[in-house]
ZAMARPA-533067 format. One line per field, with one value per residue (C-alpha): x, y, z; residue in one letter; residue number from 1. Coordinates in steps of 0.02 Angstrom, whole numbers, always signed. Example, Ala and Ser with C-alpha at 12.3 -4.5 7.8 and 13.67 -1.06 7.14 Angstrom:
x: +615/+684
y: -225/-53
z: +390/+357
res: A/S
n: 1/2
This chain:
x: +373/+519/+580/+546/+741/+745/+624/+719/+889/+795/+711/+873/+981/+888/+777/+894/+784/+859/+687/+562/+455/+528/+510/+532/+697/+768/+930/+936/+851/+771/+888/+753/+573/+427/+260/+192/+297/+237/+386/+296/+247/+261/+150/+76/-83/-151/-250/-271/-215/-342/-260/-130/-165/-86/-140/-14/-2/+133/+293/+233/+146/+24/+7/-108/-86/-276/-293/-110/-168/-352/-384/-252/-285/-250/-48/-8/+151/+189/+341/+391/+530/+696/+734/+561/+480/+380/+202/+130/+104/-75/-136/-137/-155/-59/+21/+73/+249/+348/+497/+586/+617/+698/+742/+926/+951/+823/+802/+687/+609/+528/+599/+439/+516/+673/+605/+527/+686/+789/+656/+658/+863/+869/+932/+1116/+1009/+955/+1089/+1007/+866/+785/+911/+966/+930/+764/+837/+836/+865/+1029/+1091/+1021/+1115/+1288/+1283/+1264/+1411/+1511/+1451/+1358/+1198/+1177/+1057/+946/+836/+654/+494/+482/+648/+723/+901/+863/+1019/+1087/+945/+1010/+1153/+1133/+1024/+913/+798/+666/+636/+490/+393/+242/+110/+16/-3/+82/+117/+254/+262/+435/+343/+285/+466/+528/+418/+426/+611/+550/+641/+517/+429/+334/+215/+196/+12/+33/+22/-163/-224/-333/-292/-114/-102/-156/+4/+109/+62/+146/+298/+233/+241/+419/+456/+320/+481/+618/+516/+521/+342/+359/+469/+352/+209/+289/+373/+190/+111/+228/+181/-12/-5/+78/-43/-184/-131/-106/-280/-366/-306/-359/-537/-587/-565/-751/-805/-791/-581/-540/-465/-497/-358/-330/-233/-113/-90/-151/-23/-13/+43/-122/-235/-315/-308/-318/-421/-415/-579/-662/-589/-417/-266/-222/-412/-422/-226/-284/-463/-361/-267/-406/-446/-581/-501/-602/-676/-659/-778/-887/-851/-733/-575/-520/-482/-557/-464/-535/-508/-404/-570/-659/-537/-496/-681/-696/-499/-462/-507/-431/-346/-208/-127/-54/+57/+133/+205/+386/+511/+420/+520/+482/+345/+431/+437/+237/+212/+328/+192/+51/+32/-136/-68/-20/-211/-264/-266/-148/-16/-43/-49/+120/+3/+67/+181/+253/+302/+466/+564/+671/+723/+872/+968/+872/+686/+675/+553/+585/+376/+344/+482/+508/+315/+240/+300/+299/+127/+131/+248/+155/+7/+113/+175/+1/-84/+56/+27/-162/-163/+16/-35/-58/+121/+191/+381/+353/+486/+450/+490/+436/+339/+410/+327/+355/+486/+459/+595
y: +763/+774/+604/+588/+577/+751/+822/+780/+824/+993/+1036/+973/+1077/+1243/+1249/+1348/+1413/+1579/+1587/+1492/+1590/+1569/+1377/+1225/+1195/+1031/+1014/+1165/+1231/+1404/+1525/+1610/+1615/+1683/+1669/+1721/+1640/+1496/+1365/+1226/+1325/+1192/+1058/+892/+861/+705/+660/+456/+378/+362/+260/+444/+632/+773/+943/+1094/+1223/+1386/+1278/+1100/+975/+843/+671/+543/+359/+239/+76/+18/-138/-245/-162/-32/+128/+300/+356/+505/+618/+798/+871/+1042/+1134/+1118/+1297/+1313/+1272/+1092/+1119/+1092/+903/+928/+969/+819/+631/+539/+425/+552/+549/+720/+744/+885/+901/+896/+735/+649/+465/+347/+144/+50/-109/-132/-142/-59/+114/+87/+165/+308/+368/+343/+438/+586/+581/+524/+371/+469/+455/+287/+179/+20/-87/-258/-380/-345/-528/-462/-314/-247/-76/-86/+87/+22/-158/-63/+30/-121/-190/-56/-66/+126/+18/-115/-264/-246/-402/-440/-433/-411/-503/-335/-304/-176/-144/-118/+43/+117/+111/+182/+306/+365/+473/+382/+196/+173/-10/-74/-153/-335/-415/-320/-486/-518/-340/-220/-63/-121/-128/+8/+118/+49/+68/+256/+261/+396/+243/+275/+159/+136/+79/+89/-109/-75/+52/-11/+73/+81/+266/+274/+160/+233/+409/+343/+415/+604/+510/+492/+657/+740/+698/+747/+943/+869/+897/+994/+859/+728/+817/+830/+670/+579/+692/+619/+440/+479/+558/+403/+284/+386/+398/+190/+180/+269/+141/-9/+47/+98/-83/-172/-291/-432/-372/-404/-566/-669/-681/-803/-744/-860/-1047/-1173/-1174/-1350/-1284/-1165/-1299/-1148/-1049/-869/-764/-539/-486/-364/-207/-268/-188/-316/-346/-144/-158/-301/-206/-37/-155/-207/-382/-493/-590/-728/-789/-625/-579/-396/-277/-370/-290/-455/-610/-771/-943/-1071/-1264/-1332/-1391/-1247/-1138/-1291/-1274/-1113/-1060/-1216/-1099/-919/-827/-769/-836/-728/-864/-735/-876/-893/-995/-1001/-971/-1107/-1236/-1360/-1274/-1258/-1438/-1502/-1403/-1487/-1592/-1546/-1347/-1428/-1450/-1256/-1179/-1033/-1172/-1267/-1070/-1033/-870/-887/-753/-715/-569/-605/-528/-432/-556/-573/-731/-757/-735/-536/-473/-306/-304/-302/-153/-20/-96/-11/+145/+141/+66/+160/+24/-114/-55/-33/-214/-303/-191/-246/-430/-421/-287/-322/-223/-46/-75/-170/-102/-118/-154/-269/-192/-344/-477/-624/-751/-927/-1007/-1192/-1279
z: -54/+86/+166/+344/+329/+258/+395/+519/+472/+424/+579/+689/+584/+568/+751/+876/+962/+1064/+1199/+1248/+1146/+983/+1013/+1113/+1208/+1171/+1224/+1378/+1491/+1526/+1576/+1674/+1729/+1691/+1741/+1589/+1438/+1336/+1342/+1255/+1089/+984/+1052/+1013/+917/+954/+792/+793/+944/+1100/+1240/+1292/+1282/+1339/+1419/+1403/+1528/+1544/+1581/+1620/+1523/+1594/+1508/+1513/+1490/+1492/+1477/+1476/+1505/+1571/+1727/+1749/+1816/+1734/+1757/+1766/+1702/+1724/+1616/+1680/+1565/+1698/+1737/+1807/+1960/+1988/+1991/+2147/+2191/+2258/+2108/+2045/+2075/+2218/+2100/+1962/+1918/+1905/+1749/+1715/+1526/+1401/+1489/+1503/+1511/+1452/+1465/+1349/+1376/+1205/+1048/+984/+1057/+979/+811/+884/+971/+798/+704/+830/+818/+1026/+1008/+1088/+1258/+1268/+1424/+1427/+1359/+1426/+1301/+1131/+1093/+970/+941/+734/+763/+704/+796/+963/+917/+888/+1039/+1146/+1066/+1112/+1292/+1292/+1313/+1458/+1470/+1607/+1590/+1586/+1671/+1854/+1855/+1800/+1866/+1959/+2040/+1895/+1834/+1996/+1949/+1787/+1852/+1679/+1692/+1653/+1582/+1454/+1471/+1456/+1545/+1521/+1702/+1860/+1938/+1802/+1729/+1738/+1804/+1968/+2012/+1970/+2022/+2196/+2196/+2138/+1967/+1848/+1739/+1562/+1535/+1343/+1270/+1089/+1090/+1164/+997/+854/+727/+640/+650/+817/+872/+750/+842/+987/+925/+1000/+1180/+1175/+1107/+1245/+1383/+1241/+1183/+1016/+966/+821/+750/+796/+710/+574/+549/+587/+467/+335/+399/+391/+237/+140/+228/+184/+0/-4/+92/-44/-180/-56/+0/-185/-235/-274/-189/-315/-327/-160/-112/+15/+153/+260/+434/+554/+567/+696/+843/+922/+1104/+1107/+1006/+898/+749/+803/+691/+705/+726/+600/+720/+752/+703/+605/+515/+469/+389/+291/+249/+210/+87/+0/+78/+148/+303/+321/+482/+552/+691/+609/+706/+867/+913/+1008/+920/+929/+960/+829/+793/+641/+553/+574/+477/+367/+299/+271/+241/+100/-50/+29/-118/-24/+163/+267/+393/+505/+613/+661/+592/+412/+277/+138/+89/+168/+353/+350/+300/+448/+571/+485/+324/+292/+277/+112/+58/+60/-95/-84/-30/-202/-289/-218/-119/+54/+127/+299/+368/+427/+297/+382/+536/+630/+675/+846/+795/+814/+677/+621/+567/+752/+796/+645/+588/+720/+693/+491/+477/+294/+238/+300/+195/+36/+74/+93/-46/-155/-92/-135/-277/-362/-538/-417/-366/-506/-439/-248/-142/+3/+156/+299/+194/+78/-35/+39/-61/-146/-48
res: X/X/X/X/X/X/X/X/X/X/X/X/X/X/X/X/X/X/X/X/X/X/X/X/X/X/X/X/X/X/X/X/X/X/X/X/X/X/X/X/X/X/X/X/X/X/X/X/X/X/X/X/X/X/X/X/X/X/X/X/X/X/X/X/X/X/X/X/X/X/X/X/X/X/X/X/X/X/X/X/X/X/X/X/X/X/X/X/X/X/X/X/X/X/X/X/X/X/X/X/X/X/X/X/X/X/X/X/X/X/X/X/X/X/X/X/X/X/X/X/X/X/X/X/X/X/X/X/X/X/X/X/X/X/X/X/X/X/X/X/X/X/X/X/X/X/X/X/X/X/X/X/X/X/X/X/X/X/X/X/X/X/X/X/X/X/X/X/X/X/X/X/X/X/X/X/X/X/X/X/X/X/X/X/X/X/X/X/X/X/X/X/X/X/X/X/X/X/X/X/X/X/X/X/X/X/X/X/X/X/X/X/X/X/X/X/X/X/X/X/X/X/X/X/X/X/X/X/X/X/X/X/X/X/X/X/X/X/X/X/X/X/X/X/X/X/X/X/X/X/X/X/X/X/X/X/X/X/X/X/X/X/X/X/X/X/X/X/X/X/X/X/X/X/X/X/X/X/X/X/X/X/X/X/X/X/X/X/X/X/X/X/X/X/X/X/X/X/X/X/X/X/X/X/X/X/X/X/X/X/X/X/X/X/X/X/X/X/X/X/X/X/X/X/X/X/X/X/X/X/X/X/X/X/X/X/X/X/X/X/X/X/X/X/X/X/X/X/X/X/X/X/X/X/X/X/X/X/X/X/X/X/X/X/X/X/X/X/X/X/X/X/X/X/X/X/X/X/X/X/X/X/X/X/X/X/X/X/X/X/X/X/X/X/X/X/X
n: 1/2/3/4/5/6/7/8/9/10/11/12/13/14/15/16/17/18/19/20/21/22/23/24/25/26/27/28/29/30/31/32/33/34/35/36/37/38/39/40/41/42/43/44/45/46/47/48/49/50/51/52/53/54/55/56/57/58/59/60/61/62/63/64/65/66/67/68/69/70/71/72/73/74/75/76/77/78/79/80/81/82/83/84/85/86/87/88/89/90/91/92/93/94/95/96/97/98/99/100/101/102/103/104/105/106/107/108/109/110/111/112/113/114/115/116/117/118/119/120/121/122/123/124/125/126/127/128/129/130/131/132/133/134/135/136/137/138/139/140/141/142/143/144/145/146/147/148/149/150/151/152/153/154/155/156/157/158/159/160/161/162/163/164/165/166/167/168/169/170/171/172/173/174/175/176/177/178/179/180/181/182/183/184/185/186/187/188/189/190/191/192/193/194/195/196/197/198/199/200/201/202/203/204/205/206/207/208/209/210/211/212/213/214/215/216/217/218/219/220/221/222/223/224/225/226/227/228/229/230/231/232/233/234/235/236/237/238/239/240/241/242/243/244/245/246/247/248/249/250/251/252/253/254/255/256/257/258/259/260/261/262/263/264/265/266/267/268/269/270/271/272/273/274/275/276/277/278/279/280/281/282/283/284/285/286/287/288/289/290/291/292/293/294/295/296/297/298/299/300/301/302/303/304/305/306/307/308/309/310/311/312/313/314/315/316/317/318/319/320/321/322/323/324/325/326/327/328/329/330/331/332/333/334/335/336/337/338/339/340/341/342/343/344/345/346/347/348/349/350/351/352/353/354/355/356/357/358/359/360/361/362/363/364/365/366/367/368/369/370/371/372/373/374/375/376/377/378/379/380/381/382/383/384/385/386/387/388/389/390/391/392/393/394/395/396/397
């Protein structure tokens, strides 16, 4: 079975593609046009994600972005191969955004994309990102050391004098609340914005499938197929192993901790990404709503009840590394029976020195590798050699 490494060194090495024809251009543009050629040969196939698709016409490309977050609207994005004309604007929405591609100079402003431009070998185009404080892509960390990638801030208190003057192409964000968000912002100061949703699919393929948005502005779809199938495959084959465990084998997992500044213990609901990684795996996460994709806020004695005998506890909070940092959040934490068991693990295995958690950047993508890690955590004689890629046992100190 070829690496994803190995695909893509492959199919960057031996695609030159001499016409549009032949295959997708990805680093020119058409020397000519013609009405009737196919540039986009190679396109995406959407197979798990929901929340973008795209629609592929002669020489442009039109993408769709839904629910980017509560309320939004549909945006719009047509990618026209540069050496041909722009469609014309009537023909689609008001609001749609026009990009000639392959496209140039790109800004991120979530480390969640940072993994998707690495795996698609474009990380050579990226000029700026929101802060590299969170940052564990360790390419995107080296190039803002050697000043090739700025800091452009946060939020709507983006430095947006600074984009201009970097002038990218585009800038990839995301969207929570437009009173606070990035994109608002830029688009009024009419810089081409991406709005990326993957944070908004259910299921872990479906955001790790997010990877064939950026490469839709870059003409690297056949990459992108190929490099997903890879991912899908693997997860697939470690899905099989968790799903065909009984009933009676499957632990029972308790998710989170209580958070004193939100007074609740938040609980995935059956539909969640989270709750159908842990079910893949081959666990029962207790107190789980059947069959909510939102999650529920509930109170210390509530899961304190029901939680005391879990088999296995999944913390997933920040800044716990040892026993001894989830007692000083709460004594009674000390009580539950995976605490006594020495079964609690976090997922912060692979963290840098300010809080940034690779689980929640390279995870996203590589969704594969948090399956092996939790099937390995609640099925450890399938994997008896696994190597932990984001989650640790909680040490005794």
């Amino acid at each position: 079975m070829k690496t994803l490494a190995v695909i893509m060194v492959v199919l960057l090495a031996g695609f030159s593609p001499v016409g549009a024809q032949g295959g997708n251009l990805t680093d020119s543009c058409a020397s000519e046009y013609a009405v009737d050629v196919d540039y986009f040969p190679h396109k995406a196939e959407i197979v798990d994600a929901v929340k973008f698709s795209v629609e592929y016409f002669k020489h442009y490309k039109v993408v769709s972005v839904a629910d980017a977050f509560d309320g939004a609207r549909d945006f719009t994005y047509v990618l026209y191969q540069c050496g041909t004309p722009m469609p014309d604007s009537a023909d689609f929405p008001a609001d749609a955004q026009f990009l000639e591609t392959p496209a140039g100079e790109l800004i991120t402003l979530s480390t969640t994309q940072l993994p998707a431009l690495t795996q698609l070998g474009l990380l050579d185009h990226l000029v700026g990102v929101d802060s590299g404080f969170y940052i564990s892509t360790t390419e995107a960390l080296d190039r803002i050391a050697a000043g090739t990638v700025a800091e452009v801030g946060f939020g709507a208190e983006i430095n947006i004098e600074r984009v201009l003057e970097i002038g990218p192409d585009l800038v990839m964000t995301y969207g929570y609340n437009p009173a606070t968000d990035a994109h608002p912002v830029l688009l009024e100061a009419g810089i081409f914005t991406a709005l990326d949703a993957s944070w908004r699919e259910l299921s872990p393929l479906g955001r790790a499938e997010w990877l064939k948005f950026t490469a839709l502005f870059y003409n690297q779809e056949e990459l992108a197929n190929a490099i997903y199938a890879e991912i899908a495959e693997q997860y697939e084959a470690a899905r099989a192993m968790g799903v065909g465990i009984p009933a009676e084998e499957r632990p029972e997992v308790l998710l989170n901790s209580f958070l004193g500044y939100a007074d609740a213990w938040f609980i995935p609901g059956e539909e969640t990404y989270v709750g159908r990684l842990i079910r893949d795996a081959g666990g029962e996460l207790l107190l789980a709503e059947e069959g909510s994709a939102a999650s529920q806020g509930l109170s210390f004695e509530a899961v304190y009840e029901a939680g005391l005998d879990a088999d296995i506890w999944l913390v997933e909070t920040f800044g716990v590394a040892s026993a001894a940092d989830l007692l000083a959040l709460d004594n009674r934490f000390g009580d539950f029976t995976a605490f006594q068991t020495g079964a609690v693990w976090n997922n912060n295995r692979d963290e840098n020195a300010n809080g940034g958690n690779n689980y929640y950047e390279w995870g996203v993508t590589n969704p594969h590798l948090v399956l092996a890690d939790l099937l390995a955590i609640f099925h450890p004689q399938l994997q008896p050699a696994h190597e932990f890629a984001f989650y640790q046992r909680l040490n005794g100190e």
